[in-house]
N, C-alpha and C positions, 0 to 999 in steps of 0.2 A: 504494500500500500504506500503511494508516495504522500508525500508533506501535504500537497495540496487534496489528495480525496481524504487525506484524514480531516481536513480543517472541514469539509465538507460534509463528511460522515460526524462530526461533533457537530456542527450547526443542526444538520438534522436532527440530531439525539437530546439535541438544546429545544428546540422546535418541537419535538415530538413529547417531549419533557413537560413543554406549556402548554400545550394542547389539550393534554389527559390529564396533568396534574393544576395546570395553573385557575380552571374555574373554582377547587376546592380550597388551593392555597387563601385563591382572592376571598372566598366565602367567609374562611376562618378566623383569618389572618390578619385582612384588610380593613376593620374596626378599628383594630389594635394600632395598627401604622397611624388612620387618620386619628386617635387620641394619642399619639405621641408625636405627631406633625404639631398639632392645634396646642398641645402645651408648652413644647419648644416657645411654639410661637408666642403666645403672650407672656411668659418666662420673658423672651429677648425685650417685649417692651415694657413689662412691668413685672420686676424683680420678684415682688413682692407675694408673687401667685405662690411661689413653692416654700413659703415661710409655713411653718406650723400653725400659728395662731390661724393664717387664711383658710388651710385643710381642714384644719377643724371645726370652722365657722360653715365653710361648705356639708360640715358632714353632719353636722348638728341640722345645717338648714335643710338638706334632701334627706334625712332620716325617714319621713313618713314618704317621700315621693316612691325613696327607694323599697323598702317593707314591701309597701305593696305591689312596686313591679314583681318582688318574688311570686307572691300570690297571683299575679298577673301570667308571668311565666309556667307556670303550673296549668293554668284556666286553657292559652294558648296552644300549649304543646299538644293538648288534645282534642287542636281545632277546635274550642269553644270562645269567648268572648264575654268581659265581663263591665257591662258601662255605667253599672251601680254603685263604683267604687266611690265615689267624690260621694253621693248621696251617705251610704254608707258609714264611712271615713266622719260625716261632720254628727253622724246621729250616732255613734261610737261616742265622739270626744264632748258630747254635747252630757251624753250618759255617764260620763265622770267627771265634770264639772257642776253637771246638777245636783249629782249626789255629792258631792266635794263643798259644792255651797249649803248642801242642807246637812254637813258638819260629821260626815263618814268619813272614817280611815281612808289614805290616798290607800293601800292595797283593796281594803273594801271597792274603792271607785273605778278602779285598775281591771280587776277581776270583773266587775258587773258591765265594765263597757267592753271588755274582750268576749265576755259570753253571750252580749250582744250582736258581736258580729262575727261570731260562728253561729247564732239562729238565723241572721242573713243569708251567709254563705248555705245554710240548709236547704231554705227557703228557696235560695235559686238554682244550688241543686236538683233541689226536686223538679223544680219547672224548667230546666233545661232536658234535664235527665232522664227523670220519671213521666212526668206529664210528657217531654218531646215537644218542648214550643223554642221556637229558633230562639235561641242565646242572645241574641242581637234586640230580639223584640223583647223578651223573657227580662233582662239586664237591664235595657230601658224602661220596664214598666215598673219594674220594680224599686229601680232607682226614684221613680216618680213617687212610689208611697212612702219610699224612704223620707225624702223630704217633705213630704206631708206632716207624717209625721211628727218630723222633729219642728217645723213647724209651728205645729196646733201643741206642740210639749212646752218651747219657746214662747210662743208667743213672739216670735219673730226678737227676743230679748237677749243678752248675753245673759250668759251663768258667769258669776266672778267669785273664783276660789279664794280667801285670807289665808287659806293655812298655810307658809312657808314651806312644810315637809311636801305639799302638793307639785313644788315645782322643782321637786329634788330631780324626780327623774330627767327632764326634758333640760333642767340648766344645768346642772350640776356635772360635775367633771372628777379623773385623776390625774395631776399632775398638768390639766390644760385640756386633756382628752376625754370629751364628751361621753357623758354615757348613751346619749342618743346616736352617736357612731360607732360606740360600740356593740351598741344593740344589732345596728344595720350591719355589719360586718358580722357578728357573730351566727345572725339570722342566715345574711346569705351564705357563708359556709356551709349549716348546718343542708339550708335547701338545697344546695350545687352537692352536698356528698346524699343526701337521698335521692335525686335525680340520678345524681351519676355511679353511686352503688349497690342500691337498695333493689328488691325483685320491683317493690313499688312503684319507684322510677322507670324499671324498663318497661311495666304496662301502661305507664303515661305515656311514655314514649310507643308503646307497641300501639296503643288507640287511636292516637293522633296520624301514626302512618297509613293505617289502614282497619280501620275499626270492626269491619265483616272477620275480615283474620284472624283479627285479635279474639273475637268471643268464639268462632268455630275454634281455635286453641285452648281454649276454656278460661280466657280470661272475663272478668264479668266487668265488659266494654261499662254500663250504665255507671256502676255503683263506682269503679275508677273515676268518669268524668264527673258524678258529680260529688266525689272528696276534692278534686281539683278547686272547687267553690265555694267548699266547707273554711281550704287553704286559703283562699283569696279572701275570705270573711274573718279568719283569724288574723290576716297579715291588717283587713278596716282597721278591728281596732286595737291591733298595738300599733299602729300609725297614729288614730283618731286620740292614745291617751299621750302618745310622745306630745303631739300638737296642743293638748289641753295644758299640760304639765308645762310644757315651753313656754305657752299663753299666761297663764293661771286662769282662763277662761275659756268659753268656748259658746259658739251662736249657729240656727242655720246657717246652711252656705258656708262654711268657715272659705274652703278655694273650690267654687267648683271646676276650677281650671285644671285640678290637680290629674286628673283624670287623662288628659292630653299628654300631661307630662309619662305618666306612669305609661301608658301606650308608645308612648314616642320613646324611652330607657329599655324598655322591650324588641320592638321593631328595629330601631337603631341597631340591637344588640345583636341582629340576625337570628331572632324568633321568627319562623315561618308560620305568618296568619294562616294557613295550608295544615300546620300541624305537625307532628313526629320531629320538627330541626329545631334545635334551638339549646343554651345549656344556662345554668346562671351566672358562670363567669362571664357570658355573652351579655349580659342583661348588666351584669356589674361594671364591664368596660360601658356599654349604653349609657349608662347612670354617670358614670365620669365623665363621657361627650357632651352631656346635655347642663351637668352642672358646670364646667368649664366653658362652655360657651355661657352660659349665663352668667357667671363669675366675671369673665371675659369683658364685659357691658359694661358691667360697674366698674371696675379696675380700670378700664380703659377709657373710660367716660363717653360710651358709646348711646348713641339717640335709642334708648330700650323700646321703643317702637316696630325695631327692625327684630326684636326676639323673635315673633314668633313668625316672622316670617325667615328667618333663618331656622328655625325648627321646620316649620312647613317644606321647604328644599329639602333638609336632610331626609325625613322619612318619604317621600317621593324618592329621594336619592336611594336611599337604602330599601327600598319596592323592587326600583328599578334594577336595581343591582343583584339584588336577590334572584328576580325572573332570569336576568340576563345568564349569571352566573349556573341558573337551572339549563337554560338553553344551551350552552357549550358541555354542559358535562353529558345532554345527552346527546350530542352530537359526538362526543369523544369516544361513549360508548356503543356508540350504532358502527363510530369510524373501526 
């Protein structure tokens, strides 16, 4: 073989390399690059992003956004859909503030707004799962009673807790480090090793791929998809008591925006709306994109106008990439 068909026989094998391997690389891999693109970058013009006090100001701030993208990621991986969250999420923290202003234990309050929102996640359970009514409609209707609701509880009024030990959880820190970042981190580890090791995980994963398979295998497709919701109703309200805690209050509405976000920390993360792809490391980097570009605004004293249409590009971006990236691999496997 001389010099030149070898230079030739490696281009092809370089070639043939990206063909079959580079849509899965891009898939994996390519979140990760653009969060360490995007931090470089505001790093070089404002120092101050990679100081301690900012991370942990970040991670105290998306503590609830992140919670419940776990929850989210869970709902997703088996092609379900969950748009109750925000409703949810504000009648959770609404549920330990009222009971916090009528003078219970911050764990009494803690407890009764968490067990609030795994009767949610049952509740949509069932009507996703049991009853069979699309996720999409099921999630929004029930999102609606949710805030009804909390509402007709409110009185459309804030709940305002006095009791200091109330705001222990949501402000209080070790050595500077949030306990509400560390909730989020501990949470999502805990979720990424039952996804990625548990039999549990592989039948979220096996439903989501192909849900006929999965029960003619004897896995029981229903009652998997809707613990998925049970999960996204526990992650409401320890979101919904972080947020009270932080507050020392809590009211209808607290963000019903929050909901975009937690969808948008998911999608980013390369969860396929589609079902079976997705992991929570993926959702974890998601959640870094999305608070670094928002951190990115303030630091840089950017017109916050343009947020959410820089989140709008990204998850279009990351759709788009997603399909794309589906379309060469099976092209590579047909080739």
């Amino acid at each position: 073989m001389t010099a030149e068909t070898g230079r030739l026989a490696g281009g092809a094998g370089v070639r043939g390399f990206l063909v079959q391997h580079g849509p899965g690389i891009l898939r994996t891999y390519g979140i990760v690059f653009a969060l360490v693109v995007l931090v470089i970058g505001v790093t070089a013009n404002n120092p101050t992003f990679l100081t301690s006090t900012n991370i942990y100001n970040m991670l105290s701030q998306w503590a609830p956004a992140g919670i419940m993208a776990i929850g989210m990621t869970y709902v997703i991986l088996t092609g379900g859909f969950d748009l109750s969250i925000a409703a949810g999420y504000s009648l959770c923290a609404v549920t330990a503030a009222g009971l916090g202003q009528g003078g219970a234990s911050p764990a009494m309050c803690f407890l009764a707004a968490i067990g609030v929102g795994l009767v949610l996640g049952i509740v949509n359970g069932g009507l996703v799962s049991l009853i069979g009514i699309n996720p999409f409609i099921a999630t929004v209707g029930s999102g609606f009673i949710m805030s009804g609701v909390t509402l007709l509880i409110t009185d459309n009024k804030a709940y305002i807790v006095d009791d200091p030990s109330f705001a222990t959880l949501g402000g209080g820190d070790i050595g500077g480090f949030p306990y509400a970042g560390m909730l989020l981190i501990g949470l999502m580890v805990i979720g990424g090793f039952i996804l990625a090791r548990s039999v549990y995980g592989q039948w979220i994963y096996a439903v989501g791929g192909n849900r006929e398979a999965s029960r003619l295998s004897g896995i029981r497709s229903q009652l998997t998809e809707a613990s998925t919701y049970v999960v996204s109703g526990l992650c409401m309200g320890i979101a919904g008591i972080i947020t009270a805690s932080q507050l020392s209050s809590a009211q209808a509405d607290i963000d019903p925006d929050i909901v975009f976000d937690v969808i948008t920390i998911v999608v980013v993360g390369g969860t396929s709306l589609a079902g079976g792809i997705g992991s929570m490391w993926r959702s974890a980097i998601g959640l870094g994109l999305i608070a670094t570009i928002t951190n990115a605004f303030s630091l840089l004293d950017l017109n916050p106008f343009y947020q959410d249409l820089a989140k709008g590009f990204i998850i279009v971006g990351a759709l788009a990439l997603d399909v794309w990236s589906r379309r060469l691999a099976r092209r590579a496997a047909i080739a």
